[in-house]
C-alpha positions as CSV (number, residue, x, y, z in Angstrom):
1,X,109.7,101.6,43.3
2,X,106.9,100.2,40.3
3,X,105.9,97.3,41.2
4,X,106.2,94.6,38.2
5,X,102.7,94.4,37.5
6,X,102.7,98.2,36.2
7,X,105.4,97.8,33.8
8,X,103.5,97.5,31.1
9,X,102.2,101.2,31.3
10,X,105.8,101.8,29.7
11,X,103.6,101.8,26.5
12,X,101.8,104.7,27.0
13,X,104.3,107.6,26.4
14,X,105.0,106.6,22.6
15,X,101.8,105.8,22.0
16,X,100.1,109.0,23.3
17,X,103.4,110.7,21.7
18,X,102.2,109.4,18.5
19,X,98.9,109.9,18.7
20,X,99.6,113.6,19.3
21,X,102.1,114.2,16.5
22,X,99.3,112.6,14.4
23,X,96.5,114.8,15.5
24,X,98.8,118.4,14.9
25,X,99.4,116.8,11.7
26,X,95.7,116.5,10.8
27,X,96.2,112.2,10.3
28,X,92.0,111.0,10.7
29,X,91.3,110.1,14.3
30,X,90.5,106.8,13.3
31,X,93.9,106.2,12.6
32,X,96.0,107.1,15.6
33,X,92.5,106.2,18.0
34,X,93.7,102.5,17.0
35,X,96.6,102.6,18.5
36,X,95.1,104.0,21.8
37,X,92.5,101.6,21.9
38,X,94.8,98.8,21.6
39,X,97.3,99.5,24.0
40,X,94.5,100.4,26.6
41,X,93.3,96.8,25.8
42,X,96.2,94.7,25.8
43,X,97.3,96.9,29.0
44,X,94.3,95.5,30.8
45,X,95.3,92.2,29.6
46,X,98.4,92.6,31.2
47,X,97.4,93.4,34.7
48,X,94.7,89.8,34.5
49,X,97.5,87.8,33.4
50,X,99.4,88.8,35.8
51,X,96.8,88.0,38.6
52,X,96.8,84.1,37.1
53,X,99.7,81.7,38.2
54,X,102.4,81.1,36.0
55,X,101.7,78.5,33.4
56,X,105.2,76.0,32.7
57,X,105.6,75.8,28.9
58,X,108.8,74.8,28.5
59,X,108.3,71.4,27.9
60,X,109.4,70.6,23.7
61,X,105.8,69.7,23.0
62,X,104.4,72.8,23.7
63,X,107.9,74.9,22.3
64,X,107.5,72.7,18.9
65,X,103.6,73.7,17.7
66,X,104.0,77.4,18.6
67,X,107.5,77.4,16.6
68,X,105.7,75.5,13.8
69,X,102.7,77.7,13.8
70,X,104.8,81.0,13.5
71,X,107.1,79.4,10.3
72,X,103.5,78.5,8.5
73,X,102.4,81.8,9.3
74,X,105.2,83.4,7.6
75,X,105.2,81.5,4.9
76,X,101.0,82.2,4.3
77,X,102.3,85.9,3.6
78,X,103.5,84.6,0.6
79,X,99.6,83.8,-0.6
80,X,98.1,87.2,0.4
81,X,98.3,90.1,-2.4
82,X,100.8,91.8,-0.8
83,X,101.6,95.6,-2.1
84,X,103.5,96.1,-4.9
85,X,105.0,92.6,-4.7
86,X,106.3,92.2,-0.9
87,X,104.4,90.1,1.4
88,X,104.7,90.9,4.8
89,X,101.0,90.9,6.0
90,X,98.1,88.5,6.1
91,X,94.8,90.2,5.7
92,X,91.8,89.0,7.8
93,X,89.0,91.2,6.2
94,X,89.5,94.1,7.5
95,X,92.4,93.2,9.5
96,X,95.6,93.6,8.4
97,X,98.6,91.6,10.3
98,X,102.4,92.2,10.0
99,X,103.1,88.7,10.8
100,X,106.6,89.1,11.9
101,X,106.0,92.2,14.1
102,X,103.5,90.0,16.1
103,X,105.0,86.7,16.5
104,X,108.8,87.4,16.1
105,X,109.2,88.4,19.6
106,X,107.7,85.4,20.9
107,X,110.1,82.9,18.3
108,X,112.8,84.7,20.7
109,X,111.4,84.2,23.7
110,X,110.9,80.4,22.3
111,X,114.7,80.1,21.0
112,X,115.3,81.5,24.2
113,X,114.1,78.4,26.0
114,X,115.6,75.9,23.4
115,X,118.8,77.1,23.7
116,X,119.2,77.2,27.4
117,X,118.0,73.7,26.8
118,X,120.7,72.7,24.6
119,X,119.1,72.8,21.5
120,X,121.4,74.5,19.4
121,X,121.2,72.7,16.4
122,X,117.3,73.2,16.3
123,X,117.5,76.9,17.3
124,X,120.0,77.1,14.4
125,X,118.3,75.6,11.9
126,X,114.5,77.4,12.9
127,X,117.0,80.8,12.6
128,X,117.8,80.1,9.3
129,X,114.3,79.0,7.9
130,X,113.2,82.2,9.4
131,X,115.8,84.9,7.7
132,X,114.6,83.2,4.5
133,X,111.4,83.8,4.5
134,X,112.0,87.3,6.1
135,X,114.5,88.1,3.1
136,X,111.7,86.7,0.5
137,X,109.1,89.1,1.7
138,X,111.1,91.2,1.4
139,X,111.6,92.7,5.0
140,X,115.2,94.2,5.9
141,X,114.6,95.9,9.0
142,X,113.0,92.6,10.5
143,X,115.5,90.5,9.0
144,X,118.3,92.7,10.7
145,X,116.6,92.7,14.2
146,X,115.6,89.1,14.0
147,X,119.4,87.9,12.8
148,X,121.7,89.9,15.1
149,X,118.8,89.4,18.7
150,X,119.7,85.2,17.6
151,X,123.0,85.3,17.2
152,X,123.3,86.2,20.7
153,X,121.1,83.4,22.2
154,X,123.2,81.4,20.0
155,X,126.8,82.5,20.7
156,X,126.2,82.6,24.6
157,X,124.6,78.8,23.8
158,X,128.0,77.9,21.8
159,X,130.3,76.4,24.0
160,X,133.3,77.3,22.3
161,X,133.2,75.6,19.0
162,X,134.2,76.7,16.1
163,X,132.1,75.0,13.9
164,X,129.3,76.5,15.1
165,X,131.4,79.8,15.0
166,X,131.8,79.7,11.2
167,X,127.7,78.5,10.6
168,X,126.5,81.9,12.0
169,X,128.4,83.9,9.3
170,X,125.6,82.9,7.1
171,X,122.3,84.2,8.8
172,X,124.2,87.4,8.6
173,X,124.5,86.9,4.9
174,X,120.8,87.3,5.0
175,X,121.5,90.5,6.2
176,X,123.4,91.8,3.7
177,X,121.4,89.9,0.7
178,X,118.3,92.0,2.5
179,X,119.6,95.2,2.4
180,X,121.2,94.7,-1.2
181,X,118.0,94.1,-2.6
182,X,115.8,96.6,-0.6
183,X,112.7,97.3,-1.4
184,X,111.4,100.8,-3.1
185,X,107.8,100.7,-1.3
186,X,107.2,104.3,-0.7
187,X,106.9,105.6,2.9
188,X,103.6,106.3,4.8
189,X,104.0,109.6,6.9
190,X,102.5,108.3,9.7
191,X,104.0,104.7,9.9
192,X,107.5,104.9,9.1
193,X,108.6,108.7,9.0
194,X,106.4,109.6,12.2
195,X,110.0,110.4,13.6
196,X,110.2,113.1,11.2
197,X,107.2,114.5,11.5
198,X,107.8,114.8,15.1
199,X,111.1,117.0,13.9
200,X,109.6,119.1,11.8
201,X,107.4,120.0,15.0
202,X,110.6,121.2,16.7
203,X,114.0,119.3,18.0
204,X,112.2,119.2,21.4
205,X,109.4,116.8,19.7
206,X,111.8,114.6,18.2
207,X,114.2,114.5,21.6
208,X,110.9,113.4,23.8
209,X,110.0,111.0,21.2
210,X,113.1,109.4,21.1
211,X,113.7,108.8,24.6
212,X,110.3,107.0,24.9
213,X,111.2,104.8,21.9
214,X,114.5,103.9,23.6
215,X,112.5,104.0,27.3
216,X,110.7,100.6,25.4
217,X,113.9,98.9,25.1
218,X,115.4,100.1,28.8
219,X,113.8,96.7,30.8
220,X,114.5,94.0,28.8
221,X,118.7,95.6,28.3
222,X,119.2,96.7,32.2
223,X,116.5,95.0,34.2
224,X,116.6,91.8,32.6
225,X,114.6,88.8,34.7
226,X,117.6,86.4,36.4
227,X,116.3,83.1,34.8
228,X,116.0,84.5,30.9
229,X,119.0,87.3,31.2
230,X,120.1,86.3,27.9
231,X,117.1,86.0,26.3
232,X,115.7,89.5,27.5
233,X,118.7,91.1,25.8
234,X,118.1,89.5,23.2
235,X,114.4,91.0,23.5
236,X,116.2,94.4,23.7
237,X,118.6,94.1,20.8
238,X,115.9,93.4,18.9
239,X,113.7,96.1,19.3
240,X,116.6,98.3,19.2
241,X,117.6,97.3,15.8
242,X,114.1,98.1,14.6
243,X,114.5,101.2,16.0
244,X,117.7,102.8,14.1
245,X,116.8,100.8,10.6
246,X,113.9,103.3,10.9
247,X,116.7,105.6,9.7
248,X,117.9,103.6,7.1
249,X,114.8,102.3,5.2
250,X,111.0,103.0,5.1
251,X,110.2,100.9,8.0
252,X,107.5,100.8,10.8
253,X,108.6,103.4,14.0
254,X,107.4,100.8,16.6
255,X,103.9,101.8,18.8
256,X,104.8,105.4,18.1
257,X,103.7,105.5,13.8
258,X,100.3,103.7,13.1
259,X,100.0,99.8,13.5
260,X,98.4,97.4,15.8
261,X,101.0,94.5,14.7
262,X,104.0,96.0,16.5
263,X,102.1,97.1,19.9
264,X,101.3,93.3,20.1
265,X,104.7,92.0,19.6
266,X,105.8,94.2,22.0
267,X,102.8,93.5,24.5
268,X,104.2,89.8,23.9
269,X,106.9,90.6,24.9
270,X,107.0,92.6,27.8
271,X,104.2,90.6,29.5
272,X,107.2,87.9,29.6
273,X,109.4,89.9,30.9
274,X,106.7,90.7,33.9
275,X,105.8,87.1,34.3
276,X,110.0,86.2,34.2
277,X,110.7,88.2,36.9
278,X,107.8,87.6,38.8
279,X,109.0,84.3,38.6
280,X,111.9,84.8,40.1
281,X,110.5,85.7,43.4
282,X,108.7,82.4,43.5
C-alpha cells in the first residue's frame, strides 16, 4: 500500500497529461513547463512538511486572520484591471493569481474546523460574504463549487432546525444569479477547453484524461481522514464541481489546462488531507 506521505504524487498524471496534449498541439514550452515546474516544487514541499510535526491551528485566533485575509483578498480583485470587466485575478508583476483557485480550498478546510466547533452562524455568514464576491467577479464555476462543497459542512453542522434549513436556499440563489448572468469571456485552448483538445487527439486521450481528473478527487470522497470526514467530502465535492462546470462554461480544467493558481489550491489541499490522516495515527 502508498504510504501517506506519497500521496501527493497523485498530481502528476494530469499534469504530465496536460503537458503532453499541449506539446502535440504546438502550445510554447514555456507554458505547459510552468505547470511541471510547479507541481515538482510544491511536491517536494509536501514530502518536508510532512517530515515536521503537526502544527494545532484550530484555535479561533488563528481560524479568524486567515478567514479575514482570504475575504480582503477577494475583494482586492475588484482593484486589479481585470479582462474585459471580470475580476478574478490579482496581478503581482508578472504573476498572475486566481485568488479563489488558491485560497478557496483552504476557507473549507477553515469552515471545516468552525463548524465542527459549533460555529454555524459564523460559517454561515463568511459563506454568504464569499458567494457575493464570487458572483461580482463574475466567477460561476467557483461560485457553484464553493456553494454546494458548504452547504454540506453546514447541513451535517445543522442539528435539525429549520431555520437554518430555509437560510441555505439563498447561497444557492447565488448560484443561479451566477449562471444567469454568465460571462461571455472567450475560451483559451489550453486553459479551459484542454479537455477537448485531448478529444480531438482520439476518445482514448480524452478517456485517460478524464480518469486522472476524477483520480484528483478519489481521496478526499473515499479515503477521507477520520477526524475531518466531512470536511474532506466537502474537499471532494468541490473539486468535482469544478470539474463538470468545465462542460458548461469556459472555465479553468484543474492542473491539467495551464495555471499555477489551481495546482496550489489543490496542493493546499491535499497536503491536509496527508497531515489529517497522519493525524489520526497519532
Amino acid at each position: 500500500m502508498l504510504k501517506i506521505k506519497y500521496l501527493s504524487l497523485i498530481t502528476f498524471p494530469t499534469v504530465l497529461i496536460g503537458a503532453i496534449i499541449m506539446q502535440v498541439n504546438d502550445i510554447p514550452k514555456s507554458i505547459w513547463l510552468q505547470n511541471i515546474i510547479v507541481t515538482i516544487l510544491f511536491t517536494l514541499l509536501s514530502f518536508i512538511m510532512f517530515r515536521k510535526k503537526k502544527i494545532n491551528s484550530n484555535t479561533k485566533t488563528k481560524l479568524y486572520l486567515p478567514i479575514t485575509t482570504i475575504v480582503l483578498l477577494l475583494s482586492l480583485t475588484f482593484f486589479d484591471s481585470g479582462i474585459e470587466s471580470i475580476h478574478r485575478w490579482i496581478t503581482l508583476g508578472p504573476i498572475i493569481i486566481n485568488i479563489s483557485s488558491v485560497f478557496l480550498p483552504l476557507l473549507l478546510i477553515l469552515l471545516g474546523t468552525f463548524s465542527s466547533q459549533n460555529q454555524w452562524w459564523f460559517s454561515y455568514i463568511i459563506v454568504l460574504t464569499i458567494s457575493l464576491l464570487l458572483v461580482l467577479q463574475p466567477d460561476a464555476s467557483a461560485v457553484t463549487a464553493f456553494v454546494i462543497s458548504t452547504l454540506v459542512l453546514l447541513i451535517c453542522n445543522i442539528n435539525r432546525h429549520i431555520i437554518r434549513l430555509v437560510m441555505l436556499l439563498i447561497p444557492l440563489t447565488f448560484v443561479i444569479i451566477s449562471w444567469v448572468f454568465l460571462d461571455d469571456l472567450a475560451p483559451v485552448p489550453y486553459v479551459e477547453d484542454i479537455l477537448f483538445m485531448a478529444k480531438d487527439l482520439g476518445i482514448i486521450w480524452f478517456i485517460i484524461s478524464l480518469i486522472s481528473l476524477l483520480i484528483l478527487i478519489i481521496p478526499f470522497i473515499f479515503f477521507p481522514p477520520k477526524k475531518r470526514k466531512i470536511t474532506s467530502i466537502s474537499l471532494g465535492i468541490y473539486f468535482f464541481t469544478l470539474l463538470v462546470t468545465t462542460f458548461f462554461g469556459n472555465f479553468p480544467v484543474i492542473l491539467m489546462g495551464y495555471g499555477i493558481s489551481p495546482i496550489i489550491g489543490y496542493f493546499i489541499s491535499i497536503n491536509w488531507l496527508i497531515r489529517s490522516k497522519q493525524g489520526d495515527k497519532n
